[in-house]
VEXDREN-2710 file (C-alpha; in Angstrom, 1 decimal):
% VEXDREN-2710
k/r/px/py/pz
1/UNK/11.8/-29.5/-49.6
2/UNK/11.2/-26.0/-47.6
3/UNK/15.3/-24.3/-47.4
4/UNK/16.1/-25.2/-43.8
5/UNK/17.4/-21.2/-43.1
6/UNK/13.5/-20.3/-43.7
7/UNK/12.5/-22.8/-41.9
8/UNK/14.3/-21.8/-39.5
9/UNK/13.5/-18.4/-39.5
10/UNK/9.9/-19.3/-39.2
11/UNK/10.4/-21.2/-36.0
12/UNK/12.6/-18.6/-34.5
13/UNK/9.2/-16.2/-35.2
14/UNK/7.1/-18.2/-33.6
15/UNK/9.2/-18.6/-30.5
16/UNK/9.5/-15.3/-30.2
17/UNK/6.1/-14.1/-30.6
18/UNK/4.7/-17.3/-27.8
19/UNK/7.6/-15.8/-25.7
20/UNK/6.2/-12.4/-25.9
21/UNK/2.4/-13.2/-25.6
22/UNK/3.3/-15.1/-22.9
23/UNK/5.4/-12.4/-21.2
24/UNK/2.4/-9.8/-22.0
25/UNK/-0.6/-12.1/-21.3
26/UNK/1.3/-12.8/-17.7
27/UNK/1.2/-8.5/-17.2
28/UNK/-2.2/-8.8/-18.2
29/UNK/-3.4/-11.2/-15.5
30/UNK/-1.4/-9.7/-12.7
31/UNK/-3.4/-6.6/-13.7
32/UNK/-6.2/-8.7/-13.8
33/UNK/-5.5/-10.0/-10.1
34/UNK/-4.8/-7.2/-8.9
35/UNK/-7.9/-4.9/-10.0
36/UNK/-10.3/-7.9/-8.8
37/UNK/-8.7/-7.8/-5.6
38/UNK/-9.9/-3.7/-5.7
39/UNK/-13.2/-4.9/-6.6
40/UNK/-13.3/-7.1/-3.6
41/UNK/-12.0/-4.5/-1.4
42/UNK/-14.9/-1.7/-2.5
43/UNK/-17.5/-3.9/-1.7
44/UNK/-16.3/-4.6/1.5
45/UNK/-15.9/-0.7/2.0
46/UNK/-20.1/-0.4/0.5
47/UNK/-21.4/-3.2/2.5
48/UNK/-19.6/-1.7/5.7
49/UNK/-21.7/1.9/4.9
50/UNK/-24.9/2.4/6.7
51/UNK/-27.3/3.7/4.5
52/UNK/-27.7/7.4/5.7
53/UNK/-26.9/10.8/3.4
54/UNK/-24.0/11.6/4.9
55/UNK/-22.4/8.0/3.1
56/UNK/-24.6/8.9/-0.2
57/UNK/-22.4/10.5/-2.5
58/UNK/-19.3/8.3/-1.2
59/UNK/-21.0/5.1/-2.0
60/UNK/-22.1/5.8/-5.1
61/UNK/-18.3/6.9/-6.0
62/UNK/-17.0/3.6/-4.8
63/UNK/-20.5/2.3/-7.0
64/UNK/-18.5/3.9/-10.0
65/UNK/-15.0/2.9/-8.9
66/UNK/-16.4/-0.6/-9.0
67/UNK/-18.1/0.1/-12.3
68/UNK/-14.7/1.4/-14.5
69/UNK/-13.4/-1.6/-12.6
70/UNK/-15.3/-4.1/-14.6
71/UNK/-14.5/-2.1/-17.5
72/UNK/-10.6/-2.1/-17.0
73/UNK/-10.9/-5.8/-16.7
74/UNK/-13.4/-5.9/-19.5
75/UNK/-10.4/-4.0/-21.7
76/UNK/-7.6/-6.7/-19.6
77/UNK/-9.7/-9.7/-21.4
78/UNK/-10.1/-8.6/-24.5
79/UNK/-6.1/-7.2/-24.6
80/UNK/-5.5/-10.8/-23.9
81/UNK/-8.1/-12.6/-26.6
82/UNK/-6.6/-10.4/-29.1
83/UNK/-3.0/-12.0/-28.0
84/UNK/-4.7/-15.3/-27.4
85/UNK/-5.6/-14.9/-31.1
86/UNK/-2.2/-14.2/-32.5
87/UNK/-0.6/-16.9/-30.9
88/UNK/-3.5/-19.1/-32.5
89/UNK/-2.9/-17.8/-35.8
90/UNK/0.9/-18.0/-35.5
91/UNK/0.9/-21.6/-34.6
92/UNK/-1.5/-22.2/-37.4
93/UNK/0.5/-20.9/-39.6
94/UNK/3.6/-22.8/-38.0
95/UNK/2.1/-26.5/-37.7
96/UNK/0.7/-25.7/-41.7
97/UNK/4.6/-25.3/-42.6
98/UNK/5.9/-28.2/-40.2
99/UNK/3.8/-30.3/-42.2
100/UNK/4.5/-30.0/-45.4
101/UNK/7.6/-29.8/-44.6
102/UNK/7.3/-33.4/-42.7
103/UNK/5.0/-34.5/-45.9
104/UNK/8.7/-33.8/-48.3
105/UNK/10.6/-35.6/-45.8
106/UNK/8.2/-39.0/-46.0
107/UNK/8.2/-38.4/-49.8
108/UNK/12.3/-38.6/-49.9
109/UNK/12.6/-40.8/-47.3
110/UNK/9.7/-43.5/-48.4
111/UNK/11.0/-42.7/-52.3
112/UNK/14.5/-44.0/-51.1
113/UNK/13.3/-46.9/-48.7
114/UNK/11.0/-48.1/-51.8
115/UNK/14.4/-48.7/-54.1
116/UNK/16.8/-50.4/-51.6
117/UNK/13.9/-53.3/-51.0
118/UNK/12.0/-53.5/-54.5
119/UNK/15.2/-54.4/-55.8
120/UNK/16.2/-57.7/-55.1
121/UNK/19.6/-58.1/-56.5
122/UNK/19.9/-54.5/-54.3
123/UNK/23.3/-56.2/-52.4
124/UNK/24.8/-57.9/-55.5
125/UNK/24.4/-54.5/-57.0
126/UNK/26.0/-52.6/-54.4
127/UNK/29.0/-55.3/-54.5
128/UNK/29.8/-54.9/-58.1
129/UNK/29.2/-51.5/-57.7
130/UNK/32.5/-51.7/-55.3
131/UNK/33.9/-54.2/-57.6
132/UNK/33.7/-52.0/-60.6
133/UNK/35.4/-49.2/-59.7
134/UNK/38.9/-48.5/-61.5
135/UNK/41.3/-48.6/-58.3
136/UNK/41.5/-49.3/-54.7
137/UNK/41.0/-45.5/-53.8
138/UNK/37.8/-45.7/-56.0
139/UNK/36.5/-48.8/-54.2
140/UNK/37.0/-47.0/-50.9
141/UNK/35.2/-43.8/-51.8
142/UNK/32.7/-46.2/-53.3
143/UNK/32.1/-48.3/-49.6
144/UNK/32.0/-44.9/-47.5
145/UNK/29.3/-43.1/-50.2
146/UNK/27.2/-46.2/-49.4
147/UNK/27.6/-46.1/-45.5
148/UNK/27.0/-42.8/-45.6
149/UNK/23.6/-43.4/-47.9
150/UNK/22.5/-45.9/-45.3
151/UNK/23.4/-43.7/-42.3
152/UNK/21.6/-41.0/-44.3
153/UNK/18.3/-43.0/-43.9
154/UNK/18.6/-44.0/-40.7
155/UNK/18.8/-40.2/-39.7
156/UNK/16.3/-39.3/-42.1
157/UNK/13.8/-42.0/-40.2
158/UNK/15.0/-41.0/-37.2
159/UNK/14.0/-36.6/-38.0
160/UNK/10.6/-38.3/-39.9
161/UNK/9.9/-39.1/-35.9
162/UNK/10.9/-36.3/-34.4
163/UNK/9.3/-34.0/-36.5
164/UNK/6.0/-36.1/-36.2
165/UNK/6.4/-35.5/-32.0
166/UNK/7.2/-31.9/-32.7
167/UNK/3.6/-31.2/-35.1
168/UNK/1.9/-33.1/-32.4
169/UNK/3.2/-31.1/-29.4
170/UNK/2.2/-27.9/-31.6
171/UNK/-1.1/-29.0/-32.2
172/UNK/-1.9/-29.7/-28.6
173/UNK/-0.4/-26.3/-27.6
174/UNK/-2.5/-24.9/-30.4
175/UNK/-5.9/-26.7/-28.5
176/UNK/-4.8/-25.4/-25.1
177/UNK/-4.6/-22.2/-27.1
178/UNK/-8.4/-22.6/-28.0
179/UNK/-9.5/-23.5/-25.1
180/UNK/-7.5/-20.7/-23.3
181/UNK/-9.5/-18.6/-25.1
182/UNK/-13.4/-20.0/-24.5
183/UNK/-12.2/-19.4/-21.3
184/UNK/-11.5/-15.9/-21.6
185/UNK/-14.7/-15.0/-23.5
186/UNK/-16.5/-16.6/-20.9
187/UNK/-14.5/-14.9/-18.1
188/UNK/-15.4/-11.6/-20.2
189/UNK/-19.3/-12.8/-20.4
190/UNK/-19.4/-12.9/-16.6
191/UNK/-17.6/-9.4/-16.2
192/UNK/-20.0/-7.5/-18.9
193/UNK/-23.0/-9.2/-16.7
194/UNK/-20.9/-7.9/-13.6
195/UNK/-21.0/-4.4/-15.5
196/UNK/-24.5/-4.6/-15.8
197/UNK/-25.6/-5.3/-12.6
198/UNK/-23.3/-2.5/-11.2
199/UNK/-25.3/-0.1/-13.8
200/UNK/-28.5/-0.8/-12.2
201/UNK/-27.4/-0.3/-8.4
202/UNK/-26.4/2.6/-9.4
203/UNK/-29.4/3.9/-11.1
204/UNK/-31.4/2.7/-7.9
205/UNK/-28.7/4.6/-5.8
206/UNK/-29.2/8.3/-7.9
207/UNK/-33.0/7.8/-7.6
208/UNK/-32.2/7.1/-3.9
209/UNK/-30.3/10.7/-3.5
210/UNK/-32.8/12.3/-6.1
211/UNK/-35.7/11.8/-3.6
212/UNK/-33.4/13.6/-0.7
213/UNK/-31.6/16.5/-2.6
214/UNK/-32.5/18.7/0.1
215/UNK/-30.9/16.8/3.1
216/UNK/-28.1/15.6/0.8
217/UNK/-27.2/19.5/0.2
218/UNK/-27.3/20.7/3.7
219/UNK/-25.0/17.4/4.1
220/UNK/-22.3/18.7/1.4
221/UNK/-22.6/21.7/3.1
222/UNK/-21.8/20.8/6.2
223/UNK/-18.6/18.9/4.4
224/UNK/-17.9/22.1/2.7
225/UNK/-18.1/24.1/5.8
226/UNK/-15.1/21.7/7.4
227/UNK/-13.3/22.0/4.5
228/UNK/-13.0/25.7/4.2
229/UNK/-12.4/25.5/7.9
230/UNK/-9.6/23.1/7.5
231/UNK/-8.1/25.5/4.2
232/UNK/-8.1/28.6/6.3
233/UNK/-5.9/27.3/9.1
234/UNK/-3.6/25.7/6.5
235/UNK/-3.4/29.2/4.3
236/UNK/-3.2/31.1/8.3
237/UNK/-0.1/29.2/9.6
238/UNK/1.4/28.8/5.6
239/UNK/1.0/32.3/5.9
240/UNK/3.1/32.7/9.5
241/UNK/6.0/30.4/8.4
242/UNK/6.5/32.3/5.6
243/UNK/6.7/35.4/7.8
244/UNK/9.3/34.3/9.9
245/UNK/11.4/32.5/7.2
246/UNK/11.7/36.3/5.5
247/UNK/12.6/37.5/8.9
248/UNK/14.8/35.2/9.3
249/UNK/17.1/35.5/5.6
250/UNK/19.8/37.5/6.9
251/UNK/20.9/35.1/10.0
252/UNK/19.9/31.7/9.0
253/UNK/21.0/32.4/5.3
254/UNK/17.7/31.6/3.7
255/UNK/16.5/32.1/0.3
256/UNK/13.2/32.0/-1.7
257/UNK/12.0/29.8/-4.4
258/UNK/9.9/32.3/-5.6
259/UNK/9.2/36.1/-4.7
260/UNK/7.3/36.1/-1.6
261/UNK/7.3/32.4/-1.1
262/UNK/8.9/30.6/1.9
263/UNK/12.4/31.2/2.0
264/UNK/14.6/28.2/2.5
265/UNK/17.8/27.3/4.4
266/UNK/20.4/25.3/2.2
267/UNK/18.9/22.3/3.9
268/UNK/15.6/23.1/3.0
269/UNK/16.2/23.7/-0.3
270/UNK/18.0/20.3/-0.5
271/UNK/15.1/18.8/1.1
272/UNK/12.5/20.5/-1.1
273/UNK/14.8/19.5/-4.7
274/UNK/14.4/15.8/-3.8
275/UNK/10.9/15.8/-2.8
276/UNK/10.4/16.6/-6.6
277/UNK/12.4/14.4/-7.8
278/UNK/10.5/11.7/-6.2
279/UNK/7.1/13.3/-8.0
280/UNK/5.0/9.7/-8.8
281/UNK/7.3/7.5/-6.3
282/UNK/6.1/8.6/-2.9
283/UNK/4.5/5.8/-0.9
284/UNK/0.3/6.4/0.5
285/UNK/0.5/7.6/3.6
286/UNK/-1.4/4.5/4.7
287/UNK/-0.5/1.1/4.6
288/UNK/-2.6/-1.7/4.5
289/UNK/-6.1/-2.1/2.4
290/UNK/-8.1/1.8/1.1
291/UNK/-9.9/2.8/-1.3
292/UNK/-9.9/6.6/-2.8
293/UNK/-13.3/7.4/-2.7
294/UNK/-13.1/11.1/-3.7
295/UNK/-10.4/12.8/-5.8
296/UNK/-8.6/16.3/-5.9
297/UNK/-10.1/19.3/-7.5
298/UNK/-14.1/20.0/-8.3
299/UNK/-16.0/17.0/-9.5
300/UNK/-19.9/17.0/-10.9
301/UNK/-21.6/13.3/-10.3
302/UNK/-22.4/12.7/-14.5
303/UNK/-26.0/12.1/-12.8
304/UNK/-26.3/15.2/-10.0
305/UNK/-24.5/17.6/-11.7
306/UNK/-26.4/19.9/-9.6
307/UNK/-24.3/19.4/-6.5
308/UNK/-20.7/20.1/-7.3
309/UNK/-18.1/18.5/-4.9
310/UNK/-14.8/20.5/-4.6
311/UNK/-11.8/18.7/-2.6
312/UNK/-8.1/20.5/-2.2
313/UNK/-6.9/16.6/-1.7
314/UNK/-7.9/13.1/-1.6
315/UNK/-9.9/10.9/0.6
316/UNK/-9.1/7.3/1.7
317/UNK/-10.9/4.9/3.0
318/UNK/-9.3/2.3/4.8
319/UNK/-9.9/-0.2/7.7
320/UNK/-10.5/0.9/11.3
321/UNK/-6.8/1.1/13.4
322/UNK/-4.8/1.9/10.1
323/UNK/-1.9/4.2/10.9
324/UNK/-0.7/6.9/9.2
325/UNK/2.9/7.6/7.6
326/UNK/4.8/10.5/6.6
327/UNK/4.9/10.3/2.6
328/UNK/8.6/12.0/2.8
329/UNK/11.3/13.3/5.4
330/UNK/10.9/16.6/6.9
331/UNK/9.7/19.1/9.7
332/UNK/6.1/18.5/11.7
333/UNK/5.8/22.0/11.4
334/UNK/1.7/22.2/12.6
335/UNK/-0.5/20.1/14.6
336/UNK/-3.7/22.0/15.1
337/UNK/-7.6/20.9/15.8
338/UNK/-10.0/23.4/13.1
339/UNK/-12.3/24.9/15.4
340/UNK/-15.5/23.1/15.8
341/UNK/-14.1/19.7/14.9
342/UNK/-12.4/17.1/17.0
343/UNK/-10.1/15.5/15.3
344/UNK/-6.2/16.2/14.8
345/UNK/-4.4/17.0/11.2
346/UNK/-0.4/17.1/11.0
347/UNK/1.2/19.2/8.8
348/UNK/5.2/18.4/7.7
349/UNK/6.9/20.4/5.8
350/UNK/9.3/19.5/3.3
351/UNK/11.5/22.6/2.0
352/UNK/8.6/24.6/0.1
353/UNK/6.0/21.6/-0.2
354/UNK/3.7/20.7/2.9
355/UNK/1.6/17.5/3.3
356/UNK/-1.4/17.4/5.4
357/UNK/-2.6/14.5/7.3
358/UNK/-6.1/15.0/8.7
359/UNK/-8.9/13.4/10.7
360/UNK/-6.8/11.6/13.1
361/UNK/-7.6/10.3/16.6
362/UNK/-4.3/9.7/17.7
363/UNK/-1.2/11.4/16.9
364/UNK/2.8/10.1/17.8
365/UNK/4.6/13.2/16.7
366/UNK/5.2/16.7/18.1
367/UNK/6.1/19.9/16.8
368/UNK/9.1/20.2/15.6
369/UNK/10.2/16.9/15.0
370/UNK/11.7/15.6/12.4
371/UNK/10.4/12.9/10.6
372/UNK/11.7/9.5/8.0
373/UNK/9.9/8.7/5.1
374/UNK/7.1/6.1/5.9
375/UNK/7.3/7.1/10.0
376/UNK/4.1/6.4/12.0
377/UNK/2.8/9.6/12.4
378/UNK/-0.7/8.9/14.1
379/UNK/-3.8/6.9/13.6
380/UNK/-7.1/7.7/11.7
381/UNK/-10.2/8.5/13.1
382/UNK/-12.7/5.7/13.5
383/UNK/-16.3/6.8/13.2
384/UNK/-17.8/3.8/15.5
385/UNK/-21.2/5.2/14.6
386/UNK/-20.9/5.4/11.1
387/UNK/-19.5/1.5/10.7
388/UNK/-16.2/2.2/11.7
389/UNK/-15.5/4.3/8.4
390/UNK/-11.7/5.2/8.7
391/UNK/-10.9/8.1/6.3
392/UNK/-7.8/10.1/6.0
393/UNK/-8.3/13.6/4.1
394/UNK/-4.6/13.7/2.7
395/UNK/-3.8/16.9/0.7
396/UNK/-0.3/18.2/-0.6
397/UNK/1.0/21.9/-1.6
398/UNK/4.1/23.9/-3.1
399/UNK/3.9/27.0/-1.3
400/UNK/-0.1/28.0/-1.4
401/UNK/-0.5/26.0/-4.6
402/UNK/-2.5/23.2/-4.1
403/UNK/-1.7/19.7/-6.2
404/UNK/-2.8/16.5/-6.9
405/UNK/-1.7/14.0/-4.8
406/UNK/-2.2/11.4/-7.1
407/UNK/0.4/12.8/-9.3
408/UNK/3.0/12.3/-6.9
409/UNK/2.0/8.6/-5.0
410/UNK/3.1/6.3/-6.2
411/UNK/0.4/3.4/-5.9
END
């Protein structure tokens, strides 16, 4: 019979490896969820585009967002086969052992029932077996080892049943297993069809731009233009507060971080050392459903390498009447129109770092005040001739150094 402490040991294993795969294949599908849900949310933010130039390039980013999408979940699926598979392998290897360990038990057990009614004369024997012995005390040891022998069948019956419940339970766990798993190969079927799809709207999108690179490249220009607008004005009035915080050292008992960068007052400086320490945990400065559909620094499209695409923050796409919200406490230090352009950007300054909030129609703050983390601070611009595209150009700095937002939200 298999030594009950290995046994043991290979139950205990089991349990915790089902308790972990389940743990993990629960992460797995919240991912899951969660990424289909983006999925679901880009398309609503491509079939709201009208097909003009000025969409081009962001479609076919939220085209590719939806493409490493699929892929992600692709990856998700076959994370959770592969666990899928070692939980099937496991309980394999678990019901093998129950049942030859079950097998030994009806051996002993059937063995032991066999002698007690093949032999006739079994209660005369077990009577002069009592009779027999050499003294009371003997007799007495002799009537409980036989009690005992009988309640040691009865329990042995009784465990012969229990284990046969127990192999059944695992062998039905082990065909939800299986068919857990068809299911997931068939749920990864439909996403590698998803994938390909995608790939071809794609491909018909590129040839799309191919056959208007000129008007798509006066149209980046244009973007470009507002960009460099928007830069200057930051860099002008970065600039100007930098000025007067130098002028201002002596009597407000400022300091710089860095030679010839803004120099702080102790409250500043406070406010500035736990704005870094809350690098990846700031909320979006939206809330509700968006989309980033272009990213910080200089990207190539893979497919029109020929029109780069530089951008000192990110853009988000969101639903028309979403509000923005401060990202941390501070200063509204800047609220300014660029020249040419209609819309409002913020600027809030927190110790040396500034956020930037631009393109907004409406905004609730004035200069000077001081803003909570996740305040209203306005409301993004709705273009009602471009389908009601809501997108907030957010950008964040230390000093004039520009960074990646991303690194710092925490989404």
């Amino acid at each position: 019979m298999i030594n009950k402490s290995i046994l043991c040991i290979i139950l205990l294993s089991v349990t915790i490896i089902s308790l972990n795969a389940s743990e993990n294949i629960q992460n797995l599908r919240k991912q899951r969820e969660t990424i289909l849900k983006d999925i679901l949310a880009t398309q609503q933010l491509i079939d709201a585009k009208t097909t003009n130039i000025s969409n081009a390039l962001d479609k076919l980013n939220l085209i590719d967002n939806k493409i490493t999408a699929h892929k992600k979940i692709i990856q998700l699926l076959n994370s959770e086969i592969n666990i899928i598979d070692s939980t099937i392998n496991a309980k394999e290897y678990e019901i093998k052992d129950l049942e030859k360990d079950l097998n030994k038990r009806r051996e002993h057990y059937t063995a032991a029932i066999r002698k007690i009614y093949t032999n006739k004369n079994a209660l005369k024997d077990n009577i002069m077996f009592i009779l027999a012995a050499d003294n009371f005390t003997q007799s007495f040891h002799r009537i409980t080892y036989l009690k005992d022998y009988q309640t040691w069948c009865r329990k042995q019956g009784e465990e012969i049943a229990g284990k046969q419940k127990h192999v059944q339970k695992e062998k039905n766990l082990l065909i939800d297993a299986r068919s857990e798993k068809q299911y997931l190969l068939k749920g990864k079927q439909d996403q590698e069809e998803n994938l390909i799809r995608e790939e071809h709207v794609k491909q018909k999108e590129i040839k799309s731009l191919e056959k208007d690179k000129k008007q798509l490249a006066e149209e980046l220009e244009k973007k470009r233009k507002k960009a460099n607008a928007l830069n200057s004005q930051i860099e002008k009035y970065i600039v100007e507060e930098t000025s007067n915080s130098a002028r201002n050292k002596s009597t407000e008992n400022r300091k710089e971080e860095t030679k010839g960068g803004y120099a702080m007052t102790p409250t500043e400086k406070k406010l500035s050392v736990n704005f870094e320490a809350n690098k990846g945990k700031l909320p979006m400065p939206l809330k509700g459903k968006y989309r980033i559909t272009a990213y910080f620094g200089v990207h190539r499209h893979q497919e029109l390498s020929h029109l780069p695409v530089n951008n000192n923050g990110i853009e988000i796409e969101t639903t028309a009447g979403t509000e923005v919200r401060s990202v941390f406490e501070g200063i509204v230090s800047r609220i300014f129109i660029v020249p040419g352009f209609s819309t409002n950007n913020i600027l809030i300054r927190h110790g040396n770092y500034i956020s930037l909030y631009a393109n907004l129609e409406k905004v609730y703050v004035k200069q000077g005040d001081r803003v909570k983390t996740g305040q209203s601070i306005g409301k993004i611009f709705t273009d009602r001739d471009n389908a009601s595209i809501s997108t907030l150009h957010f950008e964040l700095r230390k000093e004039t150094a520009k960074l990646d937002p991303l690194q710092w939200l925490d989404r």
